[in-house]
C-alpha positions, 0 to 999 in steps of 0.5 A: 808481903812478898819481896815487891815490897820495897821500904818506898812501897811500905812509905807509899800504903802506910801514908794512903791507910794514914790519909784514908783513916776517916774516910769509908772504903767501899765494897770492891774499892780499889786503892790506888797508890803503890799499885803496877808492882807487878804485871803480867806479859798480857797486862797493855793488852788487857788494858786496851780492851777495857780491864779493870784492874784489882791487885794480889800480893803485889800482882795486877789482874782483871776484875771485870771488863769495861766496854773500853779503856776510857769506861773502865772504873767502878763506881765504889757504892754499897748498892749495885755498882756499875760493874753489875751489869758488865760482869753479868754479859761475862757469866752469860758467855761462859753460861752459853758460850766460851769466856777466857781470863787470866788466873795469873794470880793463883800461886804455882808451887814445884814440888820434884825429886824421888821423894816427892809423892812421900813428903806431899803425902806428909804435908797434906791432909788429902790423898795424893793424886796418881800421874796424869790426874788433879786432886784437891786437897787442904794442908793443916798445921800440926794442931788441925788447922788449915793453912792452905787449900791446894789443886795438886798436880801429878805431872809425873811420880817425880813432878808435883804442880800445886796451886793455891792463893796467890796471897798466901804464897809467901806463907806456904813457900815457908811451910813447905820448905820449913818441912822439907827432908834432906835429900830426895825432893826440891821445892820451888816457889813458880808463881812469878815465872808461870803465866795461867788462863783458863777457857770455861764454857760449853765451847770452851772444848770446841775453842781448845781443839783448835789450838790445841794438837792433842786430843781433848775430847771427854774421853781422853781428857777426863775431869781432872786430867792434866797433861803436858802438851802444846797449845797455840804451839806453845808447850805448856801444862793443861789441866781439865778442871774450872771453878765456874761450874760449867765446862773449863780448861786451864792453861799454863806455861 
C-alpha cells in the first residue's frame, strides 16, 4: 500500500472484504468503498464523457467508455458483460484509425546523477538503452527471481526514466533505494507528479503531427526513440512505443 492508505481507509476495505465474505465477486467487479483516493487532472473530464472508472494502487483510471455518464457501469457476470461491445468500438478505432487514453497508472521512476547507466547496469538484468532510445528490461532478486518488468528511458547519459506497474511502485521504490550507492546517483519515485496518455492507431502519427513541433515521421522518430519536446505546447517526454500492436506514441509531463 501506498501512503493514501490511511487507517480510515484500512477500516473502510476491511468492513466491505468483511460484509462481502459470502458474497461472489465477479470478473471486472469493482468495489466501491474507499475509492476516489486519488485522481488525475482529467478525472471530471473523463467522467462527463462516459468512463467507467477501476482503481491501482489508490489511482482512478478508465476501463472502458459508456455512451455517457448516466450509461456508465458494468454489469458483474461470468458471460459476456455489457462492456463487450463498448470495448470492441475502441480496438476497432485504434485497428483503423486513432484512439487516446490515459496511462496515468503506470509507475515513472527517476533514476539521474553521474553514476546512473552504472547503478541500472547493476540493478537490471537487460541492457541498458543508449541516449535517445527505450529498452525493456526485467529486474531480478539476488536468487534469479523477477521483482519487476520495466520500460527504461535513456533521456540523457545522466537522466533515467523508468516505467513499470503502478501497483508495485512502493515495492520497487524500496528495491531501488535499498541498493542505491553512496554518491553519484539520486532516486526518485515521479508517479503521483507525471500525468502519461498514449495515441495508438495508424493515425495516431498523423494526430501527433499537429500538435506536435518536432518532426515525428518514422525516419526521425524511430520505434523506441524518446525525445524531450513540446506537445499541445507543453513541454514533455515522447516516447515512440504502444502495447497495442499498432502504431503508438506516449505522452508524458
Amino acid at each position: 500500500f501506498g501512503n493514501y492508505a490511511s487507517p480510515e481507509y484500512g477500516t473502510v476495505k476491511s468492513s466491505e472484504n468483511y460484509e462481502r465474505r459470502f458474497i461472489m465477486t465477479f470478473p471486472n467487479e469493482t468495489l466501491p468503498k474507499g475509492r476516489k483516493q486519488k485522481t488525475t487532472s482529467l478525472y471530471d473530464r473523463l467522467i462527463e464523457r462516459g468512463a467507467v472508472m477501476g482503481d491501482s494502487f489508490g489511482l482512478e483510471h478508465v476501463l472502458w467508455f459508456a455512451k455517457n455518464k448516466d450509461d456508465a457501469y458494468e454489469d458483474p457476470t461470468f458471460k459476456r458483460s455489457r462492456a463487450h461491445d463498448y470495448v470492441a468500438k475502441e480496438v476497432s478505432a485504434v485497428r483503423n484509425g486513432v484512439g487516446c487514453s490515459e496511462v496515468a497508472n503506470f509507475a515513472k521512476h527517476l533514476i539521474t546523477g553521474k553514476g546512473a547507466r552504472h547503478y541500472l547496469d547493476y540493478i537490471l538484468a537487460g541492457t541498458i538503452p543508449k541516449a535517445g532510445r527505450i529498452a525493456l528490461s526485467p529486474m531480478l532478486s539476488f536468487k534469479g527471481k523477477l521483482i519487476g518488468d520495466l520500460t527504461v528511458a535513456c533521456i540523457n547519459e545522466e537522466k533515467f526514466m523508468l516505467f513499470g506497474s503502478g501497483a508495485l511502485q512502493e515495492s520497487h521504490r524500496r528495491w531501488f533505494e535499498n541498493h542505491l550507492p553512496k554518491d553519484y546517483v539520486q532516486y526518485k519515485n515521479c508517479s503521483d507528479e507525471w500525468h502519461g496518455m498514449a495515441i495508438s492507431g495508424p493515425k495516431s502519427r498523423e494526430l501527433l503531427s499537429r500538435i506536435c513541433r518536432d518532426d515525428v515521421s518514422a525516419e526521425s522518430l524511430k520505434f523506441r526513440d524518446i525525445r524531450e519536446t513540446f506537445v499541445a505546447g507543453v513541454p514533455c517526454i515522447l516516447n515512440r512505443l504502444s502495447f497495442t500492436g499498432e502504431l503508438g506514441f506516449e505522452i508524458y509531463t
